[in-house]
C-alpha positions as CSV (number, residue, x, y, z in Angstrom):
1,X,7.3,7.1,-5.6
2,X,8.2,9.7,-8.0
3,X,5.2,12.0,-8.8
4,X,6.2,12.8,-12.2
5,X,6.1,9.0,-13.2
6,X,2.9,7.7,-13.6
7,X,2.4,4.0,-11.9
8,X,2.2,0.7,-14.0
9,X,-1.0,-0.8,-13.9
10,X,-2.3,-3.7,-15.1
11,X,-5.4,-4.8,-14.3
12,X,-7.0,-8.1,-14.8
13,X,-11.2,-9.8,-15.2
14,X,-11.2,-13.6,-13.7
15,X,-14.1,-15.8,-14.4
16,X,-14.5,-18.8,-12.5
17,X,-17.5,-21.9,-13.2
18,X,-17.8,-24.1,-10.9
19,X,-18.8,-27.7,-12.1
20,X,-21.4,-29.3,-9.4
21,X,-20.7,-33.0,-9.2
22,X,-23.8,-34.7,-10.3
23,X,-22.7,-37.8,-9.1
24,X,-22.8,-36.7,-4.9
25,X,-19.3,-36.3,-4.3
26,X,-18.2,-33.4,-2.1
27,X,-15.3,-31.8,-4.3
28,X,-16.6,-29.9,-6.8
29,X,-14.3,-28.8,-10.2
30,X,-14.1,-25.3,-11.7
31,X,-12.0,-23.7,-14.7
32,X,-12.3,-20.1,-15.4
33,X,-10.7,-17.6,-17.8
34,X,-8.4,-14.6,-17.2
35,X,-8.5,-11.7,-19.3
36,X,-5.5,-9.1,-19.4
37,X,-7.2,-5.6,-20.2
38,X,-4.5,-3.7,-21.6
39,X,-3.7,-6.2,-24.1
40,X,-7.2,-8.0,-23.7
41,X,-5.2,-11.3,-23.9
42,X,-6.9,-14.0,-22.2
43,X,-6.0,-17.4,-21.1
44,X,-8.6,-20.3,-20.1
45,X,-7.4,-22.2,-17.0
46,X,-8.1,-25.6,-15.5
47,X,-6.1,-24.5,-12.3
48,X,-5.3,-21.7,-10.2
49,X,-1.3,-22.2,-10.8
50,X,-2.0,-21.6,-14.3
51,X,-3.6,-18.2,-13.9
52,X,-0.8,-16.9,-11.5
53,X,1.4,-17.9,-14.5
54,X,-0.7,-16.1,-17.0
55,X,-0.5,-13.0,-14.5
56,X,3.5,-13.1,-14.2
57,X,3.6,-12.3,-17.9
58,X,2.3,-8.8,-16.8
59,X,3.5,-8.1,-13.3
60,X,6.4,-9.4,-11.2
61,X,5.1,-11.8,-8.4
62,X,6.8,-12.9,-5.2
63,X,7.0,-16.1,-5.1
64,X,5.0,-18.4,-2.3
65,X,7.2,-20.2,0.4
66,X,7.7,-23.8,-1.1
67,X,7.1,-22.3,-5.1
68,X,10.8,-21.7,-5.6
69,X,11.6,-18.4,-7.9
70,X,8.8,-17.1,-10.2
């Protein structure tokens, strides 16, 4: 890493609520929301996959075996 360049950093605030099932079942739901900070865009999520998505806008992810290319 070059000294004189300062690194790219983008840093993220993930909220996550977890619905309790009122009706007994084991599996609880949760959504959440992801704020970027630099640009304080935020994106409410339902899934995980969706947050990853909303995080690829900012930095470059390596994609999981079985995800194909980001």
């Amino acid at each position: 890493m070059d000294p004189r360049i300062p690194p790219f950093i983008s840093s993220f605030v993930i909220r996550f609520v977890v619905d309790s099932s009122s009706n007994g079942d084991v599996q609880s739901t949760y959504h959440g929301a992801i704020r970027h900070i630099q640009s304080d865009e935020e994106l409410s999520f339902n899934s995980w996959e969706d947050a990853v998505d909303f995080i690829r806008r900012y930095v470059p992810l390596e994609a999981e075996p079985g995800q194909g290319n980001p």
